[in-house]
C-alpha positions in Angstrom: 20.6 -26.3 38.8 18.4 -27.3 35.8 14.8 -27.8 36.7 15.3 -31.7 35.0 18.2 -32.3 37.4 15.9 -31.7 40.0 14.1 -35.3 39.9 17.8 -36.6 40.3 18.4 -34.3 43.3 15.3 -35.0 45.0 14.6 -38.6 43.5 11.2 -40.4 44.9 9.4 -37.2 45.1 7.1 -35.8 42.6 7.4 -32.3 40.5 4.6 -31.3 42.5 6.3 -32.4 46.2 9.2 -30.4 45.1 6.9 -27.3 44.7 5.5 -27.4 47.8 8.5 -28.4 50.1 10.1 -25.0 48.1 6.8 -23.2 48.8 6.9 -24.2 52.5 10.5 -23.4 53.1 9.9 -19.9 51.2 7.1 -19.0 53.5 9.2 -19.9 56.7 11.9 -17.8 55.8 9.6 -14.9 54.3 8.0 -15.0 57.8 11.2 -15.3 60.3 13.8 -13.8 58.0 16.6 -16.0 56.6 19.0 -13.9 58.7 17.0 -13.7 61.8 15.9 -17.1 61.9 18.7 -18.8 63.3 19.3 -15.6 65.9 15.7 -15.9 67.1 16.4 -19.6 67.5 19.7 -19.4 69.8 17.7 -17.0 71.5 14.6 -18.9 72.3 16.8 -21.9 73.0 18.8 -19.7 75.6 15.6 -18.5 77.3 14.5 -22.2 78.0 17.3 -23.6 79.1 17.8 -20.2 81.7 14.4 -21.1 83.0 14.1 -23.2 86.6 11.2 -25.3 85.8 12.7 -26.2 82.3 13.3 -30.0 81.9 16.3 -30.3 79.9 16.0 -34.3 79.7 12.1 -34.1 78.8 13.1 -31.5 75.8 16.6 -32.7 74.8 15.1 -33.6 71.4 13.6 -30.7 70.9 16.8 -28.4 71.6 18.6 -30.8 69.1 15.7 -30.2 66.1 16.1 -26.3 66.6 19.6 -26.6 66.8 19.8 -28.5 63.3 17.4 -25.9 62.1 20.2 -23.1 62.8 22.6 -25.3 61.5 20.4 -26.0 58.2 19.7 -22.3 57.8 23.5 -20.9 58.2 24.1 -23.6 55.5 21.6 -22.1 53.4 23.5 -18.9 54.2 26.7 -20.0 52.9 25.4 -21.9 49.8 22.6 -19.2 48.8 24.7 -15.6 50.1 27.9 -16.6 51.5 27.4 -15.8 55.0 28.0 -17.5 57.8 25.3 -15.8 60.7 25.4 -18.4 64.1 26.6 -21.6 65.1 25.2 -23.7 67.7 28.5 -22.5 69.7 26.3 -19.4 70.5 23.5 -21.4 72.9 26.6 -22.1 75.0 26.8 -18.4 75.7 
């Protein structure tokens, strides 16, 4: 992609938004990983919902947002490094 195609792409936001929505998505997956991300995830996700006190109801939203998160990253996977790591199949287990 052309940087000029990029206020088409991402029309109402600024040069600078841009920047800084790359910058923040580059420092999430220079800290987690872009592979391990979506594993550490499906794994956090399994670890709530095997606790007792856990209140699936109360955090259903919250399961759903990580859940897209995996689903955003493996996308990423596939577009960036064609690699499909997790689906949101694997919580299940």
């Amino acid at each position: 992609m052309e940087f000029k195609d990029l206020a088409t792409k991402f029309e109402g936001l600024t040069a600078d938004q841009v920047g800084v929505l790359a910058e923040f998505g580059k420092n999430i997956l220079d800290d987690a990983g872009i592979f391990g991300l979506p594993s550490y995830l499906l794994g956090l996700i399994q670890d709530m919902l095997n606790t007792d006190e856990f209140d699936i109801e109360e955090n259903r939203l919250t399961i759903r947002s990580l859940l897209h998160i995996v689903e955003l990253v493996n996308d990423l996977n596939i577009r960036c490094w064609d690699c499909l790591l997790y689906t949101s199949d694997a919580a299940d287990e």
